[in-house]
C-alpha positions as CSV (number, residue, x, y, z in Angstrom):
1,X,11.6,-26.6,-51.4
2,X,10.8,-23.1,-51.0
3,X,7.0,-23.7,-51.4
4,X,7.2,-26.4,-48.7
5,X,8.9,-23.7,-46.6
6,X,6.4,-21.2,-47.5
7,X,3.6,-24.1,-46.7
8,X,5.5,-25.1,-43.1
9,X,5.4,-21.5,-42.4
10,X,2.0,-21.1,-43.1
11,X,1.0,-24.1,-41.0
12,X,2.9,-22.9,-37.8
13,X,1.2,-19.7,-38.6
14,X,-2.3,-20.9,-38.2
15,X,-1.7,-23.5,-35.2
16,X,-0.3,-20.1,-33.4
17,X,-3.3,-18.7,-34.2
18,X,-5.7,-21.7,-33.3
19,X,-3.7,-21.7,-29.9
20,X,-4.5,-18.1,-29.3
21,X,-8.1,-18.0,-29.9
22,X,-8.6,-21.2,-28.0
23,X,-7.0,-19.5,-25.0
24,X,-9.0,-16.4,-25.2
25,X,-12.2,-18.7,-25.2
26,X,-10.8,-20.5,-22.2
27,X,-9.6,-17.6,-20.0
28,X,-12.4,-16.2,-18.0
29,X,-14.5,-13.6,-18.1
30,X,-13.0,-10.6,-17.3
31,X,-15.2,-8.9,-13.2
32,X,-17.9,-6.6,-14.7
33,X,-16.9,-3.3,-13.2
34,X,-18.1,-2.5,-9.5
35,X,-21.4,0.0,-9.4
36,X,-21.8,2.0,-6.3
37,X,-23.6,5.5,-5.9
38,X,-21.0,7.7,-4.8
39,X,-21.8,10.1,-1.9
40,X,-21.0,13.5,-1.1
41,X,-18.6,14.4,1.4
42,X,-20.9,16.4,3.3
43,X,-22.4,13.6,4.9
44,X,-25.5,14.3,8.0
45,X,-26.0,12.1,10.6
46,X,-29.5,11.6,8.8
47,X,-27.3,10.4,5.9
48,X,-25.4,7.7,8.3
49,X,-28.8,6.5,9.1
50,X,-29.8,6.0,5.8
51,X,-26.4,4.1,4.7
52,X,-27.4,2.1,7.5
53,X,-29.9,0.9,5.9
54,X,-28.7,0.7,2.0
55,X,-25.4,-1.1,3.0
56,X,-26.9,-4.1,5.1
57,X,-25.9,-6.9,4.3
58,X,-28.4,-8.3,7.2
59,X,-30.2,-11.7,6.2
60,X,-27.3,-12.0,3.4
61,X,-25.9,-15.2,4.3
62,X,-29.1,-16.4,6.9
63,X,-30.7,-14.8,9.6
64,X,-28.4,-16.7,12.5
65,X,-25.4,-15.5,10.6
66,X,-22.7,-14.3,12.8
67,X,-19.6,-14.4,10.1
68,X,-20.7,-11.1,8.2
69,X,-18.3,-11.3,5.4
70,X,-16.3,-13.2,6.2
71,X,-18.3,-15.8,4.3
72,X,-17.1,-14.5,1.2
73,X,-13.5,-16.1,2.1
74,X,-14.4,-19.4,0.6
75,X,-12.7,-22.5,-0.2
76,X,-11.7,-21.3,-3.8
77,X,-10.5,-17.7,-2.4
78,X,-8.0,-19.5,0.3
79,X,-6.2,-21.1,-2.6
80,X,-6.0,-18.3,-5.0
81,X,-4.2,-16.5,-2.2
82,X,-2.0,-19.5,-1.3
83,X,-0.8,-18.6,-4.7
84,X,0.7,-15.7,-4.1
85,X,3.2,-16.3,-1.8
86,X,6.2,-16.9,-4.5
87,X,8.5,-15.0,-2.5
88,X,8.9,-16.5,0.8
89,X,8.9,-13.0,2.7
90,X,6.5,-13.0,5.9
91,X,5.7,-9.7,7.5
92,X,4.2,-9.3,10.7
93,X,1.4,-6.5,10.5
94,X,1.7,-5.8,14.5
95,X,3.2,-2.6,16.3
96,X,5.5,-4.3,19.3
97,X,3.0,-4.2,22.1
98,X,3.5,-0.9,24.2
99,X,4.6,-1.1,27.5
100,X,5.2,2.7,28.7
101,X,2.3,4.7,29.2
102,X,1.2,7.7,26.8
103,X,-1.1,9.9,25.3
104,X,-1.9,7.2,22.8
105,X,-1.6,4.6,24.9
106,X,-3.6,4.7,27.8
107,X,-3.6,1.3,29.1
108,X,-0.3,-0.1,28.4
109,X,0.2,-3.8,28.0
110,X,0.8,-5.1,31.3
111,X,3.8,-8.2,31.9
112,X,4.7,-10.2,35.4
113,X,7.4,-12.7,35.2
114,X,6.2,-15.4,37.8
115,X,9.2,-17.5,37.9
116,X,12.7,-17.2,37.4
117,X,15.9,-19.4,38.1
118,X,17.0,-18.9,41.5
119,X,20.8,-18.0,41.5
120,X,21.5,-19.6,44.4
121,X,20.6,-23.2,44.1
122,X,22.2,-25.8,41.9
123,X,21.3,-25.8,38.3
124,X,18.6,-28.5,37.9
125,X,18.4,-30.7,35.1
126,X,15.5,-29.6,34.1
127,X,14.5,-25.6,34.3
128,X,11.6,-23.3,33.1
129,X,10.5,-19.5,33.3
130,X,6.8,-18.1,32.8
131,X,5.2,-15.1,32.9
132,X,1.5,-13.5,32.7
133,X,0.2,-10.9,30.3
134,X,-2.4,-8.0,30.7
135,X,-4.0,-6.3,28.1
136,X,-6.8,-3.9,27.7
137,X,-6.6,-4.2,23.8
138,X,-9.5,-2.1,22.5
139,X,-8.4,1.5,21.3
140,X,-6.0,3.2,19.3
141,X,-2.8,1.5,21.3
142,X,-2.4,-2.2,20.6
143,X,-2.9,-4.1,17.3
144,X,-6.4,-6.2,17.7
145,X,-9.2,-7.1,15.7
146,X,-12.9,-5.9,16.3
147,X,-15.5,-9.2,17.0
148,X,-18.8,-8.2,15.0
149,X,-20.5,-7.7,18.5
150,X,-17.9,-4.8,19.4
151,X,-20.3,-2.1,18.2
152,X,-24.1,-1.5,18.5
153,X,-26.3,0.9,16.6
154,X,-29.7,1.8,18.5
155,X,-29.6,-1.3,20.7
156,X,-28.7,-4.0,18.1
157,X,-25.5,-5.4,16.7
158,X,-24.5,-7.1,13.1
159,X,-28.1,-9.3,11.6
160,X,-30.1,-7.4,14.1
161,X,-28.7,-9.4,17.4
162,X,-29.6,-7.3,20.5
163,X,-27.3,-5.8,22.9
164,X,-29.6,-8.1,25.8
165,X,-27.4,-11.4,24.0
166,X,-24.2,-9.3,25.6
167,X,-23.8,-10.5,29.3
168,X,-21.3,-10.1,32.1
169,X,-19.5,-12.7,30.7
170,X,-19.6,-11.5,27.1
171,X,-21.1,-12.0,23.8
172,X,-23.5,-14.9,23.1
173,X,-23.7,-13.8,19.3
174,X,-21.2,-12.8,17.0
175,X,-18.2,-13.1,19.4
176,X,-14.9,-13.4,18.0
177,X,-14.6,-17.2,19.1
178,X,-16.3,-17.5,15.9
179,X,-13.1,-16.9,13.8
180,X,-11.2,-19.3,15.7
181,X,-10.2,-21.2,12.4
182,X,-8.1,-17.6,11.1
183,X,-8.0,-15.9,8.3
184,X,-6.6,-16.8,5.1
185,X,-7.2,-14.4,2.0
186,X,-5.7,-12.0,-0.4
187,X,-4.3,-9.3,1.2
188,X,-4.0,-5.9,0.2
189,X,-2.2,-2.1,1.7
190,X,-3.7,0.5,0.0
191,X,-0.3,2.6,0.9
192,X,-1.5,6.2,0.9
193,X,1.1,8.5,2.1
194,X,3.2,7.1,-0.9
195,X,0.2,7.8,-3.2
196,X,0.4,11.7,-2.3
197,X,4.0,11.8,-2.3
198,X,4.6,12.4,1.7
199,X,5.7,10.3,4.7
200,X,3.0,10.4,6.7
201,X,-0.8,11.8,6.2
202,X,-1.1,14.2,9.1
203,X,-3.6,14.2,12.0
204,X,-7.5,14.3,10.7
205,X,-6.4,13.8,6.9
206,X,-9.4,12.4,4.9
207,X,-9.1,9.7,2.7
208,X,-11.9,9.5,-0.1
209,X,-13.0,7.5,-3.1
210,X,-11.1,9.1,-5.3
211,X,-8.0,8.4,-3.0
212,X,-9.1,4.2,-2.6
213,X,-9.7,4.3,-6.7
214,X,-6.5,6.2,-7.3
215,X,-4.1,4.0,-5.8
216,X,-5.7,1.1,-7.6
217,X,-4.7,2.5,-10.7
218,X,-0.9,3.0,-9.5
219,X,-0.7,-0.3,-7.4
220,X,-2.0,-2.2,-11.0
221,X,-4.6,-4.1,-9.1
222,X,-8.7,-4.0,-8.6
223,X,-9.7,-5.0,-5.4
224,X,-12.4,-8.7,-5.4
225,X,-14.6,-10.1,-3.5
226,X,-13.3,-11.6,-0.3
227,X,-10.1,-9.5,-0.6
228,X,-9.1,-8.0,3.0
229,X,-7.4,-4.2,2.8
230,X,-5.0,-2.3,4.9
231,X,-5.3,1.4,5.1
232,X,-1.9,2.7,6.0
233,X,-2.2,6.1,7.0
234,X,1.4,6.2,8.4
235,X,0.1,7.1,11.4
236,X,3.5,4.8,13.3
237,X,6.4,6.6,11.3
238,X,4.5,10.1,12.4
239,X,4.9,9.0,15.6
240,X,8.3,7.7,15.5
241,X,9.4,10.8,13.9
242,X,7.3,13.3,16.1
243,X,6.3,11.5,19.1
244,X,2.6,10.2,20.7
245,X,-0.3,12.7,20.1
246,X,-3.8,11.7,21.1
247,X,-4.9,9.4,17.6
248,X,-8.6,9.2,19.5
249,X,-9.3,13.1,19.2
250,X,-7.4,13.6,15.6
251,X,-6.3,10.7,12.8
252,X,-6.2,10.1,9.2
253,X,-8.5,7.4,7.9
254,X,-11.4,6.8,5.9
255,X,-14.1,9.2,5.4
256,X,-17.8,7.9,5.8
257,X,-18.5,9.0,1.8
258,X,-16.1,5.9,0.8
259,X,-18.5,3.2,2.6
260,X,-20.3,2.8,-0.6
261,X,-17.5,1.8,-2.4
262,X,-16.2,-0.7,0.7
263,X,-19.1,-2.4,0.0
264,X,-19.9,-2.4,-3.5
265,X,-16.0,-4.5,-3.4
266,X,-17.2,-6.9,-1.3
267,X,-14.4,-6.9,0.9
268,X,-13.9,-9.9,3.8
269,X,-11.5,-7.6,6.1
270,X,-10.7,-3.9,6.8
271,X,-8.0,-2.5,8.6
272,X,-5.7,0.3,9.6
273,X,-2.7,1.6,11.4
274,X,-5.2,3.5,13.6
275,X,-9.0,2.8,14.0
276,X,-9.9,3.2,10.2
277,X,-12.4,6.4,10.7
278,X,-10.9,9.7,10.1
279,X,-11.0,11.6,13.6
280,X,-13.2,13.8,13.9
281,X,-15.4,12.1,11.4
282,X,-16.4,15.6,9.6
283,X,-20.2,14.0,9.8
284,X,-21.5,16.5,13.2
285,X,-22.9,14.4,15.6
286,X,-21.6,11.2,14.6
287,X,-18.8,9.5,16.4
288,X,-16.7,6.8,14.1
289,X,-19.9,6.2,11.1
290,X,-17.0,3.8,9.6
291,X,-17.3,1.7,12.5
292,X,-20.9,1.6,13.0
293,X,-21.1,1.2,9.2
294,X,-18.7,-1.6,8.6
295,X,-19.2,-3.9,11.3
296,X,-22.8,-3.5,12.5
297,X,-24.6,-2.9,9.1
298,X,-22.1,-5.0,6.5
299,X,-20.6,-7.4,8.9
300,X,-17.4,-6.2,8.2
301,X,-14.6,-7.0,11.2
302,X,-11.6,-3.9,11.6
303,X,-8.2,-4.6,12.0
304,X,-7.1,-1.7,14.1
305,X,-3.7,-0.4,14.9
306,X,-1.6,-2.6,12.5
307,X,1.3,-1.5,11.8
308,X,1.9,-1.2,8.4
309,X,5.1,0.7,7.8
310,X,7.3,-2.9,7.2
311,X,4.2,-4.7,4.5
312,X,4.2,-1.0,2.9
313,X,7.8,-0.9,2.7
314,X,8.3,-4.5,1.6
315,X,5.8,-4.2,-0.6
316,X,7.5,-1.3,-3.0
317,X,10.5,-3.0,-2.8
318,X,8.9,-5.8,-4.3
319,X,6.6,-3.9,-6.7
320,X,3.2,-5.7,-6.0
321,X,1.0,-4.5,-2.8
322,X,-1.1,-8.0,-2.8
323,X,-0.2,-10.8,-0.5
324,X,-1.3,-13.9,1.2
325,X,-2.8,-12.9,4.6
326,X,-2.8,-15.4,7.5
327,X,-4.2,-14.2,11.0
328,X,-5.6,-16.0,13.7
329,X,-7.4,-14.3,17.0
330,X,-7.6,-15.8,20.5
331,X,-10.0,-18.3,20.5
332,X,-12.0,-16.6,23.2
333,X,-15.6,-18.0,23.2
334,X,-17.5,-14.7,24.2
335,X,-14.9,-12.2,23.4
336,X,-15.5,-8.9,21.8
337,X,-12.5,-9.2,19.8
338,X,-8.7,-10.2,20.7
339,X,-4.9,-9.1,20.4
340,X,-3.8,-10.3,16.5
341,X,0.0,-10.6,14.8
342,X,-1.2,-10.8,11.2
343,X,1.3,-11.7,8.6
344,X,1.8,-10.5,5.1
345,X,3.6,-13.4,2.9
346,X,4.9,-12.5,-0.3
């Protein structure tokens, strides 16, 4: 009996065993890590010009491309984000549209009601109310999202359109009509105030490489290919706390040095709580390089002004900073971009 133990035991043993090395062969490949050269922070403008160049992804995907990369959102990549909404928590990534004017928010969003019940007549059986909105959306007020023809360099836009395809009634090419299906991908906030142990990073705070790569390593997580990242800056609980300051003439946000590693990830979607460039962009005589280098050279759309102090908060509470991303911009045929309320669902 005890050697028919011993032989059982042994038996169980090896099927473990067998199981184990039949799932290592059948669990994938682990991503080879990302390569990028880094850059130095003291960036020229004849350094911009030359990123230009070695970041393109022009031609990738066919020269009538107007997607950028947004092609890298694919079938497979929708459903491996589905996936991650186990929770059931949805978070808007939009700031309440601003009404009052301010140093930050030049053009206010603009409302009308057009019809009201009229006190003095009988209720009818039937009733209704309306209203029209106004909004000038591009900027550091309102929560948008940049069409790939929102920024030219030297007279062309994203695959080498040029600036004659935009006309008084908008862009021909690369208009943001053509994400009128939405966005659906893995979402990420790169939270990092919390990385550095403060609120809020203040006024023309740099984020680098070193800061992206960092928070990696605390958040558990590497970012893939068709992932879309938030930068939160905490540029809306600065203001909250301290009031409007001018977020065009001085914000925190990405250095141009990091654009190297933005695209070596392959990343769908970029966004921020303000307009993702640091302000003033520390490269002398170049106004926002992250702009001109994510959407006109990689194709890269910007999620500006989100507000990401409710996704950040939820998101430690919780103890993972990925999430299912679902957003969906007007569908205005020749529009340079459009008013957004992404949501974050956990």
């Amino acid at each position: 009996m005890k050697a028919t133990h011993l032989g059982l035991g042994m038996a169980c043993t090896l099927l473990v065993a067998a199981c184990a090395a039949q799932e290592q062969e059948t669990e994938p490949a682990a991503e080879p890590a990302p390569t990028y050269s880094p850059e130095s922070r003291d960036l020229t403008q004849a350094d911009i010009e030359r990123l230009m160049e070695e970041l393109s992804n022009w031609g990738r995907w066919g020269d009538d491309d107007q997607l950028g990369t947004a092609n890298l959102i694919t079938p497979e990549k929708r459903l491996e984000a589905l996936a991650l909404a186990t929770e059931g928590i949805s978070v808007s990534l939009a700031h309440p549209l601003i009404i009052e004017q301010a140093v930050d928010v030049p053009f206010p969003f603009e409302r009308a009601i057009l019809r009201l019940p009229d006190p003095d007549e009988e209720p009818a059986f039937r009733g209704g109310v309306s209203d029209r909105y106004e909004i000038s959306y591009h900027g550091y007020s309102h929560s948008h999202i940049d069409a790939l023809c929102h920024i030219l360099y030297k007279g062309k836009m994203y695959n080498g359109y040029s600036q004659d395809t935009v006309t008084g009634e908008g862009c021909t090419r690369s208009s943001i009509f053509n994400l009128r299906g939405g966005i659906v991908t893995r979402g990420i906030v790169f939270d990092i105030p919390r990385l550095k142990g403060v609120q809020y990073l203040e006024p023309g705070t740099p984020i680098y490489t070193e800061d992206l790569e960092a928070f990696e390593e605390m958040a558990g997580l590497r970012v893939r290919s068709g992932d879309a990242i938030f930068i939160r800056t905490g540029r809306w609980a600065r203001r909250a706390e301290l009031g409007p300051w001018n977020v065009s003439q001085n914000a925190a946000g990405l250095h141009a040095s990091t654009m190297p590693w933005v695209r070596s990830r392959d990343i769908s979607f970029i966004g921020s709580d303000a307009a993702l460039d640091v302000v003033p962009s520390q490269v002398e005589g170049v106004d926002l390089p992250v702009h001109t280098l994510t959407i006109v050279a990689m194709g890269l759309d910007i999620f500006d002004n989100q507000d990401l102090e409710a996704v950040a908060e939820t998101a430690a509470d919780l103890g993972r900073w990925e999430f299912l991303l679902v957003a969906g911009p007007l569908a205005v045929e020749t529009g340079t971009g459009s008013p957004i309320n992404a949501l974050a669902i956990f």
